[in-house]
N, C-alpha and C positions, 0 to 999 in steps of 0.2 A: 800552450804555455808561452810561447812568443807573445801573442798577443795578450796576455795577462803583462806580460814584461811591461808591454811599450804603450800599453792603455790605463795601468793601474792610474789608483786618485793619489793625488799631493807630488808629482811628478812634474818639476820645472821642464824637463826635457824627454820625448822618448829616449832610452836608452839604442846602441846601435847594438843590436844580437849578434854574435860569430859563431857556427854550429863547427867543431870540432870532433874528427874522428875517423874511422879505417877505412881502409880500404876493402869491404864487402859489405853487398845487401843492397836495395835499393833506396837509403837512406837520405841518401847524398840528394839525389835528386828532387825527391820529395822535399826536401829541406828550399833547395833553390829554387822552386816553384813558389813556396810561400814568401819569397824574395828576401830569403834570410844568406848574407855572405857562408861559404861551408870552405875549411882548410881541413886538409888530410895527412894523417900520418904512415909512417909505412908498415905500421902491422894492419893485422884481418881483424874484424870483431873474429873471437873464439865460439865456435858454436859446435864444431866437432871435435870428438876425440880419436879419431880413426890414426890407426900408424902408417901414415904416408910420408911422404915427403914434407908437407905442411909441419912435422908432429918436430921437425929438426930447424925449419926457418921459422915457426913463431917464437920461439925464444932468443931467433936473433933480430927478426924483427921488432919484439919488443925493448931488446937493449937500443936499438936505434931510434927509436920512438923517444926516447926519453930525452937524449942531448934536443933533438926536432924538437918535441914537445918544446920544450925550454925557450927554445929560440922563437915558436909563435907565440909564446905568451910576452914573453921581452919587447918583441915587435907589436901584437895588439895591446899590452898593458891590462888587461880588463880590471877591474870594478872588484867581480867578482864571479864565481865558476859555480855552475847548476849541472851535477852530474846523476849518473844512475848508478853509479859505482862500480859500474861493471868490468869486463876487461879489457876494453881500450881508453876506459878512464883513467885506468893506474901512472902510465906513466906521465899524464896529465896533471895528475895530484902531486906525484914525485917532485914535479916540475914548479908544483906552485907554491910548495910549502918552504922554499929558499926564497923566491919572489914575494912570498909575506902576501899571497892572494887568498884572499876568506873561500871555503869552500861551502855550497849546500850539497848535499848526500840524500838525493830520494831515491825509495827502495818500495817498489810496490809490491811485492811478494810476500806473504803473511813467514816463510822462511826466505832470508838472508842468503844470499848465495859466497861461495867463496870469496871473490874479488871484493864485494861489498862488503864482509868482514874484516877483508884487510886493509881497506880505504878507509873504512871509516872514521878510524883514528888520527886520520889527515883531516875530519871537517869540522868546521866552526858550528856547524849544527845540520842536524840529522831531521828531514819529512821520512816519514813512515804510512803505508795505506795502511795499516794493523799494526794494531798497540802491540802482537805477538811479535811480531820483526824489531818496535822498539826495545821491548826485555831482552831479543837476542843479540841486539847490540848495545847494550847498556856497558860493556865495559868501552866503551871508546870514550866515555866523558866528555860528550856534547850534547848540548840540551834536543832534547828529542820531544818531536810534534808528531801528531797523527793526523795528518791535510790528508787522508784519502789520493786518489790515481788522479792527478790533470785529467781532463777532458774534454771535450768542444765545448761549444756553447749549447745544451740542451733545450733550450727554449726560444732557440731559433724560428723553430716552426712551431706548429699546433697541432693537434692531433688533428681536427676537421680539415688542416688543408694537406696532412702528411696522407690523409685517407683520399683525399682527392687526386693529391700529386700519383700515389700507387694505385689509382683506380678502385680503391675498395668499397666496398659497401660499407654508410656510419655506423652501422650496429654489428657488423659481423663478426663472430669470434674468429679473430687470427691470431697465429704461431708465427715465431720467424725461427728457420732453422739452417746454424753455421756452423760449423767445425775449424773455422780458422784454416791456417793455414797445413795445419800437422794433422795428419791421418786425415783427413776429410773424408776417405772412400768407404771408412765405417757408418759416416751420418746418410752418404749417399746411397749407401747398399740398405740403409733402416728405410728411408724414404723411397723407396723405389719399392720396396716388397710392402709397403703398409698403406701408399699411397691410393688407392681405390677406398681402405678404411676412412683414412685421414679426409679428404677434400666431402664427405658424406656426413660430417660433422665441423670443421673444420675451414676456413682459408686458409693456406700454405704460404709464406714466404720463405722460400730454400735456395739461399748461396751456395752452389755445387763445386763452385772451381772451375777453372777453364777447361778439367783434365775431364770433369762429368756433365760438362752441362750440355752435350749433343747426346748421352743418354738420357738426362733430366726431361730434355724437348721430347724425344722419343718416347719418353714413360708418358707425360702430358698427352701426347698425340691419340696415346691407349686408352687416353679415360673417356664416358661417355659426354656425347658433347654438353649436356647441360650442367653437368660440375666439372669441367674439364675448365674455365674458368677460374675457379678457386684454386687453382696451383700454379703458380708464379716463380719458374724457377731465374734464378740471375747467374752469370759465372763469379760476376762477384758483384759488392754496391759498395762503389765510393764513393758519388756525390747523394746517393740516395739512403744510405745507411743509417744515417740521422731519422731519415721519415720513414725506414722500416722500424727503426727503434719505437718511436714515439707513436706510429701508428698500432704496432703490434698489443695484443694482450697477455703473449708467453713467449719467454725465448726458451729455445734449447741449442744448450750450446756448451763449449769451452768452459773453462774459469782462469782464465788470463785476466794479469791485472784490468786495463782495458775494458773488455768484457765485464767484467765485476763491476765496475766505477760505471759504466754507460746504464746499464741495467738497471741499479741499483738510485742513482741520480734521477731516475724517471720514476721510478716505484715498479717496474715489471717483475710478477715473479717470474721465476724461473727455474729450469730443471739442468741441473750441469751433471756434464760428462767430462771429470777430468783428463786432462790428457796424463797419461800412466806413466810419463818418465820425464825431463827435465828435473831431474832429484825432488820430484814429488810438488813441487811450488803450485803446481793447479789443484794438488787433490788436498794440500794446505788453506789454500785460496776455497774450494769447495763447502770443505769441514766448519771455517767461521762463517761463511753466508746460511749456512745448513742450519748452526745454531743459530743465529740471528733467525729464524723463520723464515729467510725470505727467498729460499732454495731448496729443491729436494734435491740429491745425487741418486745420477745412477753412472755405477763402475765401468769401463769403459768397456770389458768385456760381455757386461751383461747388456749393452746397449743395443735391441736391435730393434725390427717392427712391433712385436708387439708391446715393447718398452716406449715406444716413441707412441703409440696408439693411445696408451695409459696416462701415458704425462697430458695429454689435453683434456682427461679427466679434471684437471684444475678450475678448467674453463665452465665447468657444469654443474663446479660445488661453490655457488656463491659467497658462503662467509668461509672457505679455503681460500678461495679466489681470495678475498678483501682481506682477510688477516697476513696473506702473503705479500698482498701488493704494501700494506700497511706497515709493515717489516722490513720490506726491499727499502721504503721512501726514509724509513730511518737509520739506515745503515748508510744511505746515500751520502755523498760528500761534493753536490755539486759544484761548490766553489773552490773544489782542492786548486786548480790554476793559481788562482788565485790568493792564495794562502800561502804556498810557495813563493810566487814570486814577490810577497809580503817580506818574507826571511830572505830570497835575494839581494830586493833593495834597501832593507835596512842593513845588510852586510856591506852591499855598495858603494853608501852611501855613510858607513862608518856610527849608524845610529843602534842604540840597543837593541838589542832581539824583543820582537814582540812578547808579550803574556801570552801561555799557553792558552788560556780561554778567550782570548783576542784570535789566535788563530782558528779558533777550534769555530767559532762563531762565523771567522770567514768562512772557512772550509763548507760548515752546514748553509750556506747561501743564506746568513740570517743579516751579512752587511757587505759590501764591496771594498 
């Protein structure tokens, strides 16, 4: 997204980026690696609801957040504010709507979550990954686009040298299989009992976690040594994620926004396993790639080896295969970066908000 900000075209000057927000998560950091300035407020992002001690200081920390809030936008001045709506955006918005600062509101969740409900009505205009999130916020009364999830640049690499960089054979059918960060030990306990099935058909790419991946290498060690090659586990892949993506031919995995927008921007089908609670946003996120064709679901409790065995059945029904990958390429929105930060800097910049099909055109990578 940054770099959509400070590369887009018709741009006298890069803009200077300030990444604003709480005090939890590894956020912060990752932000100031990409050599973006980050200022911090004194609430937490809200991610639990447990009755602890927290359940009594975030409602004071969130009153204090909002004079704070106040006073870094007075001193940066900004242009204009690109949030997610979420809960340490709020008193950010509070803050900006006396300061007469234009807000954008992206929400990549096919359902809206609380806080993004209540913000929304603070922005000057609304990105949406799903037109369904657009209708649930339609009474905020701000022009509403569906720019699909930001996301790297996908065509960074190629697929022949994504296969090179991962050592894999040009022709070989491979999966790549992640769980994200939430319950991972479901995907890992499917892979680990299916995995003699799986690599006998199969190359495996399986992000374990740092919490499985000394039983991952253990399970690999068990298999015989001439397909004991085809399973490739990582704890995780961050520089290499892009070329599992683009090298792969099936993902299984999550439906986090993310996920969804990476996926779907390459053409891979895929088989999700929603994560079963965060008020439902993945198995929402599921249900519209499901109809689009370009995903099957399976429930999270039904997920196990011989569900995970089935889904590479994909692999071996060629016009399944191709009508999915054909389905994922047009639901894809690789330009969403892009398209956003189109409604940034005409906000910025005090100019009319683009034509919906001006954006929608970005967003599909049909213009820069």
């Amino acid at each position: 997204m940054a770099r959509s900000l400070r590369e887009g075209p018709d741009q006298p000057s890069a803009p200077d980026v300030v990444w604003l927000g709480g005090h939890r998560g590894l956020e912060a950091d990752l932000v100031r690696d990409a050599g973006i300035r980050v200022r911090r407020l004194a609430l937490r992002s809200l991610r639990t609801v447990e009755m602890n001690v927290h359940a009594v200081l975030d409602p004071v920390r969130l009153a204090l957040s909002i004079p704070q809030a106040a006073a870094i936008l007075a001193v940066e001045r900004p242009a204009a504010i690109l949030t997610t709506g979420g809960y340490v955006s709020v008193p950010v918005l509070m803050a900006a709507v006396p300061l007469r600062i234009p807000v954008v509101l992206w929400e990549g969740n096919a359902i809206p979550g609380r806080a993004v409900r209540v913000t929304a009505r603070l922005a000057a205009a609304l990105a949406v990954s799903y037109e369904a999130a657009g209708l649930a916020l339609a009474g905020a009364n701000a022009p509403t686009y569906v720019t699909g999830t930001p996301i790297r640049d996908v065509t960074a690499i190629t697929r022949p040298a994504a296969r090179v960089r991962l050592d894999l054979p040009a022709d070989a059918p491979t999966i790549l299989i992640f769980g994200g960060s939430q319950a991972v030990r479901r995907f890992n306990g499917a892979v680990a009992e299916a995995l003699p099935r799986l690599v006998e058909r199969v190359h495996v790419l399986h992000v374990s976690g740092e919490s499985g991946y000394a039983a991952a290498l253990a399970a690999r060690e068990q298999l015989a040594p001439d397909v004991r090659g085809r399973y490739r586990p990582y704890p995780f892949l961050r520089d290499d994620m892009l070329a599992a993506l683009v090298a792969t031919d099936l993902v299984v995995g999550r439906a986090g926004s993310s996920t969804v927008a990476e996926v779907t921007a390459l053409g891979i089908p895929a088989v999700i396993v929603p994560y079963p609670h965060a008020s439902g946003h993945q198995g929402a996120n599921a249900e519209i790639l499901a109809a689009a064709g370009a995903a099957r679901i399976v429930a999270d409790e039904d997920f196990d080896a011989d569900a995970l065995v089935a889904a590479t059945d994909i692999l071996f029904d060629e016009r399944t295969r191709a009508e999915m990958a054909a389905a994922s390429r047009r639901f894809g929105r690789p330009g969403a970066a892009e398209a956003v930060a189109a409604l940034v800097m005409a906000l910025a910049t005090r100019k009319l908000l683009p034509a919906r099909d001006a954006i929608e055109a970005i967003a599909q990578g049909e213009r820069s």
